[in-house]
C-alpha positions in Angstrom: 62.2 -46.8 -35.2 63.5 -45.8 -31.7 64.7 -42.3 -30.8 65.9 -41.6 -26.9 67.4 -39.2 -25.2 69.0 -39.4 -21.8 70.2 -37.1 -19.5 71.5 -37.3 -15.7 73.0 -34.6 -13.4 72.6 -32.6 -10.2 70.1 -30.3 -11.3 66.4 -31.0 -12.9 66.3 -29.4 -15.3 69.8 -29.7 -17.0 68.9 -33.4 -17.0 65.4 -32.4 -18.8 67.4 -30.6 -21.5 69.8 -33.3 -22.1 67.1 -35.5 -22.7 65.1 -33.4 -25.3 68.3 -33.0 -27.5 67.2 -36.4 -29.0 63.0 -36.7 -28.4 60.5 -34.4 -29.2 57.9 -36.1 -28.4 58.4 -39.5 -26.8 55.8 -42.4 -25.6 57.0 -43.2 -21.9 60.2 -41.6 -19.5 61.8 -43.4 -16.8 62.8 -41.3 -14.2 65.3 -42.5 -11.2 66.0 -39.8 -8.6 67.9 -39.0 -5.5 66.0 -39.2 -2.0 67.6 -35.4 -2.2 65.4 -34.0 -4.3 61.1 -33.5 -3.8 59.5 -35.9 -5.3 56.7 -34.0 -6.4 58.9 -30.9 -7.7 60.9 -33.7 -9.8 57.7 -34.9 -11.7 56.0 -31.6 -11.9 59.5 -30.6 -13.9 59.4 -33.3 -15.8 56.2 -33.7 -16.7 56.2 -29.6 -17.9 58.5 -30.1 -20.2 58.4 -34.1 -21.5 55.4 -35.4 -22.8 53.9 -39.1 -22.9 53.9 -41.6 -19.8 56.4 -41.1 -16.7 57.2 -44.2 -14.6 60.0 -44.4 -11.8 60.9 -43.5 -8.5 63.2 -42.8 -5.8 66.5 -44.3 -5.3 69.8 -45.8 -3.3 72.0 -44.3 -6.1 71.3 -43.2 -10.0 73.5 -44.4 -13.2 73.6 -43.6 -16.6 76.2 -44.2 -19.5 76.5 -40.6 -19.3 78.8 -41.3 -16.7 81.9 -44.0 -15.8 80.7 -45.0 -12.6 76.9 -45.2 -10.5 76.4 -41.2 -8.7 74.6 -40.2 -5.6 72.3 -36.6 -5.2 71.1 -36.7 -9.0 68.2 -37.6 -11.5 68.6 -39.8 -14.0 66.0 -39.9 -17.2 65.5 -41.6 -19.9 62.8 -41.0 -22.6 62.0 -43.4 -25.3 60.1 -41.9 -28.8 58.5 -44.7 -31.3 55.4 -44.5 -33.2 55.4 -48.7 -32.5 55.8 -48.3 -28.3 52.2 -49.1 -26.8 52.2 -48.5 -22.8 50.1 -49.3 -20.2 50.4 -48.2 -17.0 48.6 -49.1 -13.7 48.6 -48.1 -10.0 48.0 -50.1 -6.5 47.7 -47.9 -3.7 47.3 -48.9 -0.3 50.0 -51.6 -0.5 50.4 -52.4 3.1 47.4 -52.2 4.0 46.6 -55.1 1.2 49.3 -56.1 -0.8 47.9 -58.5 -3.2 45.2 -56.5 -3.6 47.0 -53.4 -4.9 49.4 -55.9 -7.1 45.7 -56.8 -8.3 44.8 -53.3 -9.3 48.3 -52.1 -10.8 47.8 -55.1 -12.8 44.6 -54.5 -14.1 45.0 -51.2 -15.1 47.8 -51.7 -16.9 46.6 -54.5 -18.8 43.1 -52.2 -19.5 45.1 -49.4 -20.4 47.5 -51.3 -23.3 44.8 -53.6 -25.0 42.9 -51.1 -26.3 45.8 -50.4 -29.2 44.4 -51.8 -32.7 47.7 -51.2 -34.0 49.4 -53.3 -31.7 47.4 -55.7 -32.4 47.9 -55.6 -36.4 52.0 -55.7 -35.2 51.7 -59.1 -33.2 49.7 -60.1 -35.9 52.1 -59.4 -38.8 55.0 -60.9 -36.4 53.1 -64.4 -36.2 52.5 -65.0 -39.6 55.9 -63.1 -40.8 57.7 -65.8 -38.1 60.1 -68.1 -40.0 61.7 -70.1 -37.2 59.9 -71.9 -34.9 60.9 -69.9 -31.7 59.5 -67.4 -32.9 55.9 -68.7 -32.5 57.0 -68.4 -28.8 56.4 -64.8 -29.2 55.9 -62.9 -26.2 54.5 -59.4 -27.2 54.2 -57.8 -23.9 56.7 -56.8 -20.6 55.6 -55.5 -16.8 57.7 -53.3 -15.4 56.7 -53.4 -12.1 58.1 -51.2 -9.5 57.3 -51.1 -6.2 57.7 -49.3 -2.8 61.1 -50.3 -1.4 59.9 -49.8 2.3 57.7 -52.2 2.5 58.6 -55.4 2.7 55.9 -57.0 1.0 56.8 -57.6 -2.8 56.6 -61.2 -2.4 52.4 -60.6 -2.5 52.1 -58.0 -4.1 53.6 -59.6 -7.1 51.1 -62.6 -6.3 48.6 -60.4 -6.8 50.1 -59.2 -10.4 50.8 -62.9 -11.8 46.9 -63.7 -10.6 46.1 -61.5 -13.4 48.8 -61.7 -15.8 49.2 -65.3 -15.5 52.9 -66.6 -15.1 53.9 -66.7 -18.7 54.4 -62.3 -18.5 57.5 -61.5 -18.8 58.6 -59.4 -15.3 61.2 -57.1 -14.1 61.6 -54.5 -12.2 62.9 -52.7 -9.0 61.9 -51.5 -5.5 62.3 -47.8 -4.9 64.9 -47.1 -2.6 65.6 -43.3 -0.5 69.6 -43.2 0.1 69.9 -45.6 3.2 68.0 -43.5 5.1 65.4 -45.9 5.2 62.6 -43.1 6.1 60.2 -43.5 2.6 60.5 -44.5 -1.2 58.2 -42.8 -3.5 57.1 -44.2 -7.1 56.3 -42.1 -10.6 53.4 -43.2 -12.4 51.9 -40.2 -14.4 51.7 -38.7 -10.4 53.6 -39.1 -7.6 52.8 -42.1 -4.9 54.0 -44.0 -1.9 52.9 -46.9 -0.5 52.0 -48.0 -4.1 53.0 -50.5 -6.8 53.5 -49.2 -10.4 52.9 -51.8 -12.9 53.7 -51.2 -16.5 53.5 -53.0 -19.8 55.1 -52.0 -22.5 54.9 -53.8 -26.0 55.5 -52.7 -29.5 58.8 -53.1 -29.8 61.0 -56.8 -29.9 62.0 -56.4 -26.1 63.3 -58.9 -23.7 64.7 -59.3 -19.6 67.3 -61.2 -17.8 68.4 -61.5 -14.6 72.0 -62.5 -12.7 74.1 -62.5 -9.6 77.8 -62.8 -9.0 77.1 -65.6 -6.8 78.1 -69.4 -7.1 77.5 -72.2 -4.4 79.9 -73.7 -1.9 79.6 -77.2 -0.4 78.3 -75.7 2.8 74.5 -75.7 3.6 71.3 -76.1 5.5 67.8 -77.1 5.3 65.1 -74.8 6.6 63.1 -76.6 8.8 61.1 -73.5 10.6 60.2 -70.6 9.0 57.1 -67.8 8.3 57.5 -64.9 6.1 61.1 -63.7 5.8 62.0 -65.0 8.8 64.0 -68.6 9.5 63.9 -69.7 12.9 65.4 -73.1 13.0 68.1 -74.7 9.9 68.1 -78.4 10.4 66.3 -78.1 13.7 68.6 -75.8 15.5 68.3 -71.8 15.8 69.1 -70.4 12.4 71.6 -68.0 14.1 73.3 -70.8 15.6 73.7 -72.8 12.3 74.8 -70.4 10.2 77.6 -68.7 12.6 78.6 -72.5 12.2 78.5 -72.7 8.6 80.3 -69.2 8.1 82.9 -70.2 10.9 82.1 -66.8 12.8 81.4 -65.5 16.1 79.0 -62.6 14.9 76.5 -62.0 12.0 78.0 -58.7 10.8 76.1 -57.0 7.5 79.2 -57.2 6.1 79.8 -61.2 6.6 75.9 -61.8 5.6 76.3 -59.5 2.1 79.5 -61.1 1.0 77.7 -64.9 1.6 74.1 -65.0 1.2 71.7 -67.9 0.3 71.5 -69.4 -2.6 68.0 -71.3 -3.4 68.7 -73.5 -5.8 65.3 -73.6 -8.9 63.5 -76.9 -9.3 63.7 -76.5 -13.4 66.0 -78.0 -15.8 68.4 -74.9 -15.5 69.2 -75.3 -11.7 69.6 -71.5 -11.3 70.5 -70.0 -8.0 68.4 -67.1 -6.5 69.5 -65.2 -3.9 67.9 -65.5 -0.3 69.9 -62.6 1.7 70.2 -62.5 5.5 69.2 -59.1 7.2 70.2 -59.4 10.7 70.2 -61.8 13.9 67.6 -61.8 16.2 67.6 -61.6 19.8 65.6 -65.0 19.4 68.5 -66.8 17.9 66.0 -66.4 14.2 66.8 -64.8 11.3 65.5 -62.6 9.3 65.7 -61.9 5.4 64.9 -59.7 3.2 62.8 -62.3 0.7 60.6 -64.7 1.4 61.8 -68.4 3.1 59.9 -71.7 2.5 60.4 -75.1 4.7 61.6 -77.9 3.9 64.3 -75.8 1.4 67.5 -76.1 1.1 70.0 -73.3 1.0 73.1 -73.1 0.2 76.2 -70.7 1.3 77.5 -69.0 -1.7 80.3 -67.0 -2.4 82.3 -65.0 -5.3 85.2 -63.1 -6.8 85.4 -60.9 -9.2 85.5 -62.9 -12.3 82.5 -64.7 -11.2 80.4 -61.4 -11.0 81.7 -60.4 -14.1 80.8 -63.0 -16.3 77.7 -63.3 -14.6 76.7 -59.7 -15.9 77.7 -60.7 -19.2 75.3 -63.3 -19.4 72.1 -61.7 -17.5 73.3 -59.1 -20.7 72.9 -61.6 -23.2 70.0 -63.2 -21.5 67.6 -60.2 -22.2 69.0 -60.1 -26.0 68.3 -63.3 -26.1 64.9 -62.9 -24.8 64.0 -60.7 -27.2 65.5 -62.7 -30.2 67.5 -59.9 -31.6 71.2 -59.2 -32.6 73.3 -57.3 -30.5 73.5 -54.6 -33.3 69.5 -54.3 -32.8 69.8 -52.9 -29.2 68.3 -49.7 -28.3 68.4 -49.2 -24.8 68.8 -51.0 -21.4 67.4 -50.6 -18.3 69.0 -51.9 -15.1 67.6 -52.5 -11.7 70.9 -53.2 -9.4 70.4 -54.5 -6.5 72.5 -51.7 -3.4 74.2 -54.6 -1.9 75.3 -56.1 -5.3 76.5 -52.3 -5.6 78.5 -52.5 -3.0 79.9 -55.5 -3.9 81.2 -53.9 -7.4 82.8 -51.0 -5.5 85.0 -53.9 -3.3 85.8 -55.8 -6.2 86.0 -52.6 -8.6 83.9 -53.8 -11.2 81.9 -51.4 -13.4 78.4 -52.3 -15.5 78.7 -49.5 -17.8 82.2 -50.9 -19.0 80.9 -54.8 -18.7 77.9 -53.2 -21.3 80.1 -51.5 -23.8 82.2 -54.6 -24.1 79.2 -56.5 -24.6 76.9 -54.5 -27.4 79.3 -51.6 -27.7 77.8 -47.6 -26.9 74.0 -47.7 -26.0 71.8 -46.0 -23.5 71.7 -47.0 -20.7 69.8 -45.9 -17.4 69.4 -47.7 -13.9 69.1 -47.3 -10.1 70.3 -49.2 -6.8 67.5 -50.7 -5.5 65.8 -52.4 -2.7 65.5 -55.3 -3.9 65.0 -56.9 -7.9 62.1 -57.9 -9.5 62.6 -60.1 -12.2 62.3 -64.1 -14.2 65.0 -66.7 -14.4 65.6 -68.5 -17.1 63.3 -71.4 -16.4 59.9 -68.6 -16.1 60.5 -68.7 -11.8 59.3 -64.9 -11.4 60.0 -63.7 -7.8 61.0 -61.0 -6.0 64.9 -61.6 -5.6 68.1 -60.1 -3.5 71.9 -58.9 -4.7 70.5 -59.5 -7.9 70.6 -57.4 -11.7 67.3 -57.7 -13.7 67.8 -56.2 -16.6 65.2 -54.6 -19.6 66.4 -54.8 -23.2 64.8 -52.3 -25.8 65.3 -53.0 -29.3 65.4 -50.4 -32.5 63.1 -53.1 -34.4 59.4 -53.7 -33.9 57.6 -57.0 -33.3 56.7 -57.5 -36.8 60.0 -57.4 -37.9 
């Protein structure tokens, strides 16, 4: 029920061909690209010669299991053909000027532009009364893919504004577009080509499901956060945040390197007690702070740390997390999508870990495409959907549709 081809390499249109060796004529194409190439000659390539939907954007590096290892300077596609994949896609523009606004919009039209399918309708219909085990009245026919402009800074409302629509129990994940470290402008693909935009869309059709990890785990050390606004902390347990952390890391300096390699952890109010990643940008001349996610008083965060076992494992079940989202066998996987956090990508590279590898062991040799981000979209195990940091969310397609 699920053809897709996938291609990655230096130039366009080698990358095109690769892909059409195994669609003809497929329903929706993610396309990841180097900061490299022009945006607009990448979809206007694309879109000649690959029908259906086209959703993606720029990037901080491209991988595909084409390939052993993530690559720099190419375009990575993947293009997904099934008579059961229903897609919606929607657009917010404008997003610093309002970003809960345009998360409203991209929502929206997504929503508008997928709910007007009768057959997916008939399918979640036949998969609720076809459903022999409980859980599966839990079914959840729709996922938001919701990508949005790296640059910004602003996920944190913009994805507000996309649960104020959806409602919390949508199933989320995603990536912010990323240019290379350059740290000049991220563009998005939505049937066009944007900036300043969030791309939301929902896919449904198909038994699909999302999970989300980080090779993180806590240490005894800690501090409360008793000043904050936005992504900033100013004071941790009434003292300057730069001051109390130096402490708590036993250094002189707040180096990148020292604040990748021990973020926050927040730990989640639900009966899980996941960690989600709070990570430090930099040290103010004001003895603050600054991160790049969102910071509440009154929480607690903790100093994590990791090795590679640790970040191993902790791929392996974010892997099984989405297969077990989408209650299907490892045998039923399709296709996986990976938004990798560049900082967790650096972290793989010092430890000499490789995802690809970590996948095959896990559901043996299946497509897979992703990109280094900005930052990770995604939903923790307890339904907590955020915008998080050093983090893998990860999209699970299977071969089987809903009703089966």
């Amino acid at each position: 029920m699920l053809k897709v081809g996938l291609g990655q390499s230096e130039d366009i249109d080698d990358a095109i061909e690769m892909v059409l060796q195994n669609v003809s004529k497929p329903n929706l194409t993610f396309v990841f690209s180097s900061s490299c190439f022009n945006p607009h000659e990448v979809y206007n390539r694309v879109k000649e010669k690959i029908s259906g939907h086209i959703i993606g954007g720029t990037t901080a590096g491209e991988y595909t299991s084409l390939f052993k290892k993530p690559k720099n300077n190419t375009i990575a596609i993947m293009s997904l053909e099934s008579k059961a994949l229903k897609v919606g896609l929607g657009v917010g523009k404008d997003l610093v000027v309002n970003p809960e606004l345009a998360g409203k919009n991209a929502a929206k039209e997504s929503y508008k532009n997928i709910v007007r399918d009768p057959l997916l309708a008939h399918l979640i219909y036949l998969g609720l009364i076809r459903s022999k085990e409980i859980k599966n009245l839990n079914i959840n026919p729709f996922v938001s893919i919701t990508l949005i402009d790296g640059l910004s800074g602003l996920e944190e409302p913009a994805m507000r504004g996309i649960l104020s629509i959806l409602g919390r129990n949508i199933r989320i994940v995603g990536g912010s577009t990323g240019d290379d470290l350059k740290f000049n402008m991220t563009y998005q693909y939505a049937d066009g080509v944007y900036n300043n935009a969030i791309i939301n869309t929902i896919v449904a059709g198909l038994k699909m499901g999302t999970g989300m990890g980080h090779p993180y785990k806590p240490t005894d050390k800690g501090a409360v956060v008793t000043k904050a606004r936005g992504r900033t902390i100013y004071e941790l347990n009434n003292r300057p945040a730069a001051e109390v952390l130096k402490e708590l890391l036993d250094v002189d300096s707040l180096t990148p390197e020292i604040l990748s390699e021990n973020p926050f952890g927040l730990r989640s109010s639900d009966i899980y007690g996941d960690y989600i990643i709070k990570s430090a940008m930099r040290e103010n001349p004001d003895g603050s702070v600054s991160l790049y996610s969102e910071i509440y008083e009154g929480s607690y965060l903790s100093i994590m740390e990791t090795d590679r076992e640790t970040a191993i494992e902790s791929f392996k079940k974010a892997i099984m997390m989405a297969i077990g989202d989408a209650n299907i066998e490892k045998e039923d996987v399709g296709a996986i999508v990976i938004f990798n956090c560049i900082l967790r990508h650096f972290l793989k590279e010092k430890l000499k870990i490789n995802d690809v590898d970590i996948i095959k062991e896990v559901v043996g040799d299946v497509p897979v495409i992703g990109f280094n981000t900005y930052g990770e979209q995604g939903s923790t195990r307890g339904g907590a959907i955020g915008h998080y940091n050093q983090t893998s969310t990860i999209l699970v397609i299977s071969k089987k549709v809903i009703s089966q």
